[in-house]
N, C-alpha and C positions, 0 to 999 in steps of 0.2 A: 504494500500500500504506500502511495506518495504520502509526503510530508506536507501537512499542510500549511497556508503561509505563515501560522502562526508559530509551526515548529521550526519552518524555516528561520525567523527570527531571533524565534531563542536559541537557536544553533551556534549564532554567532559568539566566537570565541572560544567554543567545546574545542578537546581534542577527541583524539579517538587512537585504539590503543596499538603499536606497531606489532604488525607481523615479522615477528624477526626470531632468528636462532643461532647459536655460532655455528659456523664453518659453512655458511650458506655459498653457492655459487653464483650468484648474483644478488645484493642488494638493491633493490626499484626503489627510488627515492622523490617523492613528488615534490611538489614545489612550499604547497599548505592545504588543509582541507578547503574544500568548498560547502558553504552551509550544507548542501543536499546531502554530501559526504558525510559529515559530521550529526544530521538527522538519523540518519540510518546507520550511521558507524560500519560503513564499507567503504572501507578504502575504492578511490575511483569511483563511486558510487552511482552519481547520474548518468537518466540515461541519455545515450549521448556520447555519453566517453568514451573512447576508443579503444584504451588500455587494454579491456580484458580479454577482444576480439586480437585486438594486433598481437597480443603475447601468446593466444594459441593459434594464430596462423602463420607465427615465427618458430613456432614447434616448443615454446616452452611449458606446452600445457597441452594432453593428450586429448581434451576435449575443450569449449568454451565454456571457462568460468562463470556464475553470476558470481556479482560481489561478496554477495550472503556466505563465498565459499572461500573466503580471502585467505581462511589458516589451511586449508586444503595447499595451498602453494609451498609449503615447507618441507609436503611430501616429494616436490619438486626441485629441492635444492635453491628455491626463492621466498623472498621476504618484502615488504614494504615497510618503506619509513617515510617521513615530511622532512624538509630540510625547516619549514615553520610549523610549530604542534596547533596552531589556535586557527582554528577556523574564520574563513571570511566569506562577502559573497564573489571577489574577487580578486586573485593577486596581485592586484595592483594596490591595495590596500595596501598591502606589505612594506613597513621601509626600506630602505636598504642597510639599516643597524641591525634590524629584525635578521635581515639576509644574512647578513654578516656573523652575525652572535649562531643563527642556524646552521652555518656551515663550521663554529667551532665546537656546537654541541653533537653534530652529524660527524665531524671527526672522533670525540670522543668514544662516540655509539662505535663505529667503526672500529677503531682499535681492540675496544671490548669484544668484538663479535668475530670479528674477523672473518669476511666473505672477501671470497676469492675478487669478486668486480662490485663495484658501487655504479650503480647506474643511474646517475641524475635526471630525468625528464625533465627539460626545461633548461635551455641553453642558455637565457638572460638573465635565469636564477643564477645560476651558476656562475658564470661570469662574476656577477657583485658577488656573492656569498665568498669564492673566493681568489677573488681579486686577479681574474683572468679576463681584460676586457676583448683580448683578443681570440679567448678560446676555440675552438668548432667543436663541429659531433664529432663524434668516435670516440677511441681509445687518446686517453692523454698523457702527455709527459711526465707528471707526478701522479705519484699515489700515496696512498695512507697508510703504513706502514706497507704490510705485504700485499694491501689492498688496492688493485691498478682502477682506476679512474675511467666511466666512458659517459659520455654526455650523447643522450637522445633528447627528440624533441618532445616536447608536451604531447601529449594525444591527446588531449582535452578537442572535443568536438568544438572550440570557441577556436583550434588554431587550424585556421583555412590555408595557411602555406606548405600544410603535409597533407597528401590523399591519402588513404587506408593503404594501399600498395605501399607508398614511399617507407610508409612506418614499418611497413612489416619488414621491408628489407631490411631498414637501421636495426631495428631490433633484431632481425634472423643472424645478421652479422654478430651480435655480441652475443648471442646463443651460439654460434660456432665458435665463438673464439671461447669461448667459455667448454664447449666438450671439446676442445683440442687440448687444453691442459689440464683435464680431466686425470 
């Protein structure tokens, strides 16, 4: 059942809780929840967003997820986390200290956890959070301890510059490189 506008409101600011486990092979890492997200506490949650289609037609998921099924992904060697915990109805809300302070507490988590790849969605998050203004997608030149670095783009169905195709590629790419060092 949707959220209605009233839940949608008081949404603002919830978090909701990470999917996560050590030695994961890919950490997904969004940018901040979106009210609707934070309504229903499913990571990627609205519908609309692409996330859960593009990750099983990238082969990281043997069927399509709903959201509802988000701790199901750890059977898979994947996790979610937010680079910001508080919900908004967009991130553009977000400042850029928010960014900033969310990429030293997404380091933290990382170190703690230790997944083979942290996978950002969301390149302009990234970029501010930390302090790469020249970044691109893909695999990047730092990582976090053992943890290598890949920047994909937002799937959120509000980002018109990636078709469902383009995503599944960027994604299928860091699914292969991910069972190469398996």
């Amino acid at each position: 059942m949707r959220p209605s506008k009233t839940e949608l409101a008081a949404a603002a600011g919830k978090t909701l809780p990470d999917v996560i486990a050590p030695d994961l092979d890919v950490l997904f890492c969004g940018i901040n929840p979106g009210l609707y997200t934070a309504a229903v506490q499913q990571h990627f949650g609205r519908p609309g967003n692409r996330f859960w289609p593009v990750l099983h037609r990238a082969g990281f998921t043997p069927r399509l997820f709903h959201p509802s099924e988000q701790f199901e992904l750890l059977r898979y060697g994947c996790g979610i986390t937010n680079l910001v915990a508080r919900a908004t109805a967009a991130a553009a809300e977000l400042t850029n200290e928010e960014l900033v302070e969310g990429g030293e507490i997404l380091e933290q988590k990382v170190k703690r956890f230790a997944p083979r790849y942290l996978a950002i969605v969301g390149i302009g998050a990234y970029r501010t959070a930390f302090g790469r203004p020249r970044a691109k997608l893909g695999l990047q030149d730092e990582s976090i301890g053992k943890t290598r670095i890949w920047v994909l783009p937002n799937p959120s169905g509000l980002n018109a510059n990636y078709q469902p195709a383009q995503l599944v590629t960027l994604f299928a790419e860091l699914r292969e490189a991910a069972q190469r060092e398996r």
